[in-house]
C-alpha positions in Angstrom: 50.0 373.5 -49.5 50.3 371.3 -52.6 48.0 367.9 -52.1 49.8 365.2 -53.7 47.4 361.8 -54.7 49.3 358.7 -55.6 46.7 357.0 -57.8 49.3 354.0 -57.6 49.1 353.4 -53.9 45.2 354.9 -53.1 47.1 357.4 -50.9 47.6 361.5 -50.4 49.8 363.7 -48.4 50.3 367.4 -48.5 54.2 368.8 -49.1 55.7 371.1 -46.9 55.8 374.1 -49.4 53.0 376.6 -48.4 51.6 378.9 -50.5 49.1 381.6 -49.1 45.9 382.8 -50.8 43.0 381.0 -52.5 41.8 379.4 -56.2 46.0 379.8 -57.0 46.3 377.0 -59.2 43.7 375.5 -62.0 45.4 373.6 -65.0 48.3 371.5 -64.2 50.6 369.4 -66.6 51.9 366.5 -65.8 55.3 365.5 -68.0 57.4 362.4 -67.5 57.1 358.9 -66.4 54.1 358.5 -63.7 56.7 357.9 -60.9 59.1 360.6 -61.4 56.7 363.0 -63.1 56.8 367.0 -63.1 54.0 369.1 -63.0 53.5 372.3 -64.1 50.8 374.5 -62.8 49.9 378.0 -63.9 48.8 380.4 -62.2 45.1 381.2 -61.6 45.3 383.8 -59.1 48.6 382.7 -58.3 51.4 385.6 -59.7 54.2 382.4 -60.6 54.1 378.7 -62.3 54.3 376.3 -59.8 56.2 373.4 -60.3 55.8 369.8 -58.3 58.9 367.5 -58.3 56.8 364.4 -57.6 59.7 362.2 -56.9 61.4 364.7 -54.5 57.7 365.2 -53.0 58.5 369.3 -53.5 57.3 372.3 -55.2 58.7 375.8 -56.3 57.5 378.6 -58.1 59.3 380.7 -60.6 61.3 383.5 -60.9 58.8 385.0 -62.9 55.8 387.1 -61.9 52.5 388.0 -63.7 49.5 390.0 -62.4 45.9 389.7 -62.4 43.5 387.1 -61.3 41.9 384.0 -63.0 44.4 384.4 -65.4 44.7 380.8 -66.8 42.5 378.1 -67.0 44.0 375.7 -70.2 47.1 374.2 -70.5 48.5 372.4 -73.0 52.4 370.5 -73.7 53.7 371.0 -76.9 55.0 367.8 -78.4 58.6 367.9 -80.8 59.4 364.7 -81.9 59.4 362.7 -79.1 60.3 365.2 -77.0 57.8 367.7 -74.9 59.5 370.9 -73.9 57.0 373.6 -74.1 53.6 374.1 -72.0 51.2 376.8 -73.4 48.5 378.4 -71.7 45.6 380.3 -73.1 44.3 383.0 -71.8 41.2 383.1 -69.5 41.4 386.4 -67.7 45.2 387.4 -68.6 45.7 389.0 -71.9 48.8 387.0 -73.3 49.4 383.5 -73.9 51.7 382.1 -71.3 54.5 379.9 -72.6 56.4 377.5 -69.8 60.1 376.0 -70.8 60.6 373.0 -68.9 63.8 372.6 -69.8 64.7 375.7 -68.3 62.5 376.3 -65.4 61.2 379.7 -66.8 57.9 381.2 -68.2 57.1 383.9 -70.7 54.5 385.4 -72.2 54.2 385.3 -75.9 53.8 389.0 -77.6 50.2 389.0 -79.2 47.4 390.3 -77.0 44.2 389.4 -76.5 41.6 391.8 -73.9 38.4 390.5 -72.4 38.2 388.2 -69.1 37.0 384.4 -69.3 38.3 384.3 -72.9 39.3 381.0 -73.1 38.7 377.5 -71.0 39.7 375.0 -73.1 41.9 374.0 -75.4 43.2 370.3 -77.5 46.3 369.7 -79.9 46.3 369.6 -83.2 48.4 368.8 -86.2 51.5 370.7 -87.3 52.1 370.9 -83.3 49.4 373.9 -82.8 46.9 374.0 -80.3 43.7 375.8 -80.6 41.2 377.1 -78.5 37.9 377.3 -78.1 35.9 380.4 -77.4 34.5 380.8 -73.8 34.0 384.5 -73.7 35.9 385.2 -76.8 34.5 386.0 -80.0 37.3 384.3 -82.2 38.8 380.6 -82.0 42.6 381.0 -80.7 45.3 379.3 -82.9 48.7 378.2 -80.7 51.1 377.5 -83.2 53.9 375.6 -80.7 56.6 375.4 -83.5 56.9 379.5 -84.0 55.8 380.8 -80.7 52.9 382.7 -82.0 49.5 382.6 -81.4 47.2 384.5 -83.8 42.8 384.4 -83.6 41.0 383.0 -86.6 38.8 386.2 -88.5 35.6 384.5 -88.3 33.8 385.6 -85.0 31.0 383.9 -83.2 28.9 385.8 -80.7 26.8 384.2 -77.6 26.9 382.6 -74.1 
């Protein structure tokens, strides 16, 4: 079950949704006013984004289904103008950057692959609207850029633990 915390009040309650199986969720994003905000969670070992309508006190996943496990750990919103649409996801054990459309309640990968497992584990914004990525496993520094819908790694590569 989702556990919903309502910093405002200093209470919690769980929704009705249930969800089986373990570690599902990781990175959540919060969009909206604190109130009435949506979050959107993707999935860890989940196979489907989970969204929380934290004004209705509900959840639903997606249509869409991905495979794998730990597959994200970093999330990011993409801000346009004023406006935030887009949540991007890095990789940690999935090999595709995951892109969420909140404005239609759907997910997609983006089309550049990456292979490895615990790639990446965090990532900030930046200017132009990109997001980038720091290695965790990786050997390269991951470039989000939010306005195309690309993501491309930088050629330099770093090599440790």
């Amino acid at each position: 079950k989702v556990l919903k915390i309502d910093t405002y009040a200093g209470s919690s309650n769980q929704l009705t949704e249930t969800y089986s199986g373990t570690d599902q969720y990781k990175s959540c994003v919060a969009v909206g006013p604190d109130a009435s905000a949506t979050v959107w969670c993707a999935p860890y070992s989940a196979d489907k984004v989970l969204k929380i309508d934290t004004s209705a006190d509900s959840s639903t996943q997606l249509a869409e289904t991905y495979s794998g496990s730990t597959l994200y750990t970093s999330c990011f919103s993409a801000q346009s103008g004023f406006f935030t649409r887009h949540i991007f996801c890095a990789p940690y054990s999935a090999d595709k950057v995951l892109k969420i459309d909140m404005g239609t309640g759907s997910s997609t990968q983006l089309t550049e692959t990456y292979s490895g497992s615990n790639l990446y584990a965090s990532c900030v914004s930046g200017i132009s609207n990109n997001v980038w990525c720091a290695p965790y496993s990786a050997d390269k520094v991951l470039k989000i850029d939010t306005s195309a819908g690309s993501s491309t790694q930088f050629a330099e590569t770093y090599s440790g633990s």
